[in-house]
C-alpha positions in Angstrom: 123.1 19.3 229.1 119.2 19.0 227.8 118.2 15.8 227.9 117.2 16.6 224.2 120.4 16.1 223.0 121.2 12.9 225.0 120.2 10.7 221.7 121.9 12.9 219.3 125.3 12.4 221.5 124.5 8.7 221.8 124.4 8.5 217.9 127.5 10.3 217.3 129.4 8.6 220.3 127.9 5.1 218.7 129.0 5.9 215.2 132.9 7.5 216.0 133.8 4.2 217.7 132.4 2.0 214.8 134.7 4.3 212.5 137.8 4.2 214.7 137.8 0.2 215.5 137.9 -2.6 213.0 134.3 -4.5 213.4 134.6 -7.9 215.3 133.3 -9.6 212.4 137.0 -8.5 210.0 139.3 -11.2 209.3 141.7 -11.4 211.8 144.2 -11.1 209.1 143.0 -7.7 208.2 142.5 -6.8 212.0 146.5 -7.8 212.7 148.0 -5.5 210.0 148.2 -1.6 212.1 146.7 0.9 209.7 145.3 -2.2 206.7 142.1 -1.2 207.3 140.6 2.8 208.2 137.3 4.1 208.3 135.8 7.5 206.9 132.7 8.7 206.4 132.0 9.1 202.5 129.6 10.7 199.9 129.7 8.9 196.5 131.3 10.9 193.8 129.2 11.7 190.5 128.8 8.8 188.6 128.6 11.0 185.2 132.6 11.9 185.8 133.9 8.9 186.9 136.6 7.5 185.1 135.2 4.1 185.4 132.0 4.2 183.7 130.7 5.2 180.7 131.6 4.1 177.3 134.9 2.6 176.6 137.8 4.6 176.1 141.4 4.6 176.8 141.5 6.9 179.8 138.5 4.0 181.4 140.8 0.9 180.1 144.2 3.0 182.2 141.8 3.5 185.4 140.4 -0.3 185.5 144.0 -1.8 184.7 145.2 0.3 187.8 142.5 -1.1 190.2 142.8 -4.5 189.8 146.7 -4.0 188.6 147.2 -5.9 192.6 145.0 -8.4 194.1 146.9 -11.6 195.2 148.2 -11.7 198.4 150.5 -13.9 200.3 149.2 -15.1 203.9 150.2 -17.5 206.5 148.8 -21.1 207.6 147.6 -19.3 211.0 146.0 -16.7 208.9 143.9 -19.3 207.2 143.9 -21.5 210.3 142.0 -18.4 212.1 139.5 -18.5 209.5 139.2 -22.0 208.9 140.8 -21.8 205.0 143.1 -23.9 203.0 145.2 -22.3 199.8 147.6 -23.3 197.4 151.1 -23.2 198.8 153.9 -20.6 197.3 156.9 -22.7 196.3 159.2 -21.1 198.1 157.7 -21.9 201.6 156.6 -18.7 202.9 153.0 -18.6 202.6 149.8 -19.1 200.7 148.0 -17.5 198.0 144.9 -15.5 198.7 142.9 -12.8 197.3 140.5 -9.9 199.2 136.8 -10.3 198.4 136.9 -6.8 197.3 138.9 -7.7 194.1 136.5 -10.6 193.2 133.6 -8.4 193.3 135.6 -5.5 191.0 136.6 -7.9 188.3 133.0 -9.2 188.5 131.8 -5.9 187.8 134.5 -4.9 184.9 132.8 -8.4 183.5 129.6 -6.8 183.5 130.9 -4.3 181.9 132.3 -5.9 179.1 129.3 -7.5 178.9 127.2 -4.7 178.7 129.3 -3.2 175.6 130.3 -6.8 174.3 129.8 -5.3 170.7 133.3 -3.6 171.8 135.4 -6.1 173.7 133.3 -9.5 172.7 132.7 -9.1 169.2 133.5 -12.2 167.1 132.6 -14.7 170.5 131.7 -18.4 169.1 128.3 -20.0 170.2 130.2 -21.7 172.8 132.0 -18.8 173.9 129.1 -16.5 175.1 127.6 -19.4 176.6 130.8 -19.8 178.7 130.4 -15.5 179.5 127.1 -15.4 180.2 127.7 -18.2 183.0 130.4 -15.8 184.0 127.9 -13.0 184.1 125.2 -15.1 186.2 128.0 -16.3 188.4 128.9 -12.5 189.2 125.3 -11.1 189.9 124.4 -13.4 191.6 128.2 -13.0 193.9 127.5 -9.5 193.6 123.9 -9.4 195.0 125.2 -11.5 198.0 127.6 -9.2 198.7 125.5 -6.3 198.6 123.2 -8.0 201.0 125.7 -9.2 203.3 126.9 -5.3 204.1 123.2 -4.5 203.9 124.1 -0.6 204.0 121.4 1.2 205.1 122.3 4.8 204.3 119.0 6.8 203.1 118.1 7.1 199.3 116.0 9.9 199.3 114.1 11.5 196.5 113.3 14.3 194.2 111.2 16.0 191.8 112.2 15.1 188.1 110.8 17.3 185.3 110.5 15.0 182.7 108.0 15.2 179.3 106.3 18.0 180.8 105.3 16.1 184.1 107.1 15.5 187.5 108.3 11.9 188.7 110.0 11.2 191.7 113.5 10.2 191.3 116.1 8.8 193.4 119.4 10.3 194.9 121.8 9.3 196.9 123.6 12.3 198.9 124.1 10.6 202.3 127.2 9.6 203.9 128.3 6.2 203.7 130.9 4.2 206.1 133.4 3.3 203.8 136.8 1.5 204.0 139.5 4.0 203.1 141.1 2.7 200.0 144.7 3.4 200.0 145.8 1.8 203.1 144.0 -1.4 202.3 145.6 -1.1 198.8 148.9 -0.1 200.7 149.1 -3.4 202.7 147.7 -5.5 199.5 150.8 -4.6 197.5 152.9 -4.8 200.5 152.2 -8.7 200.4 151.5 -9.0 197.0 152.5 -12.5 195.0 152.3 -12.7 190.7 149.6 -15.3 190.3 150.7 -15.2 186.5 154.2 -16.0 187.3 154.4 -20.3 186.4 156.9 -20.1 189.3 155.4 -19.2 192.4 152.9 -21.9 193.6 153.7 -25.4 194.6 152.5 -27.7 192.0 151.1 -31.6 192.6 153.9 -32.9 191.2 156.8 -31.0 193.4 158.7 -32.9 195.8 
């Protein structure tokens, strides 16, 4: 083999075990459950037909309800214990209540985006009100922003001409692969140990004996 290839096999040999291992740094939860989370290699789809974006509209409403229609989870005491965590008990003994970051960070962006049209889902909001949202909305950049730089993904923007008012500019694309978590087995274990947060029933209150 040329010795001019040796890198380019090192690379790919370097990348297919990060894709077929969970990364040290996972919660060991996640890392216990066969098959919770895969890895693929991904190109992101065009954001002018995706059905969450865009002006609102009852096919968007149908896709948001869908992704963040499961998003509690029950775990155990040794899953928090490995992590270091406390949660609020379930009343019936068996576990704890607990959420994946990844739904945290999708209902801060569907905030954003009510935000961003609040002429169509805030209209009406009090004084105090939009005080309270924009808090909300500060709360989830800034959660948002934090997360983005905590996966600090480094695959290449690159550029292209844009004819615009007669003159070219330079504008961004993204057509690179990105290592992504495969979303329906992760969304296949959450509902598989899914709890109804909005059921009165299901945590352990203060005041039970």
């Amino acid at each position: 083999m040329s010795l001019l290839y040796l890198p380019l096999l090192a690379g790919y040999v370097s990348l297919y075990s990060r894709l077929h291992k969970s990364p040290p740094e996972l919660m060991p939860i996640l890392g216990r459950r066969a098959g919770a989370l895969e890895y693929e290699l991904r190109k992101y789809s065009d954001f002018a037909e995706s059905p969450f974006a865009g002006d609102p509209r009852p096919q968007l409403e149908t896709a948001w309800h869908h992704l963040l229609q499961h998003i509690n989870i029950r775990v155990s005491k040794s899953d928090l214990d490995d992590v270091n965590l406390t949660s609020l008990e379930l009343s019936d003994g068996s576990g704890y209540v607990a959420q994946p970051s990844v739904f945290h960070e999708l209902h801060c962006i569907k905030r954003i985006r009510h935000w961003v049209y609040k002429d169509h889902y805030l209209s009406g909001l009090s004084e105090h009100e939009a005080l309270n949202w924009k808090g909300h909305i500060d709360h989830c950049i800034e959660m948002l922003r934090s997360s983005a730089m905590c996966r600090g993904d480094t695959a290449l923007t690159t550029f292209h001409w844009l004819h615009q008012d007669g003159m070219p500019r330079p504008s961004a694309q993204d057509l690179s692969y990105h290592e992504c978590v495969r979303w329906e087995p992760l969304l296949e274990w959450v509902k598989e140990n899914e709890i109804d947060l909005f059921d009165p029933t299901v945590l352990r209150r203060p005041d039970d004996t």
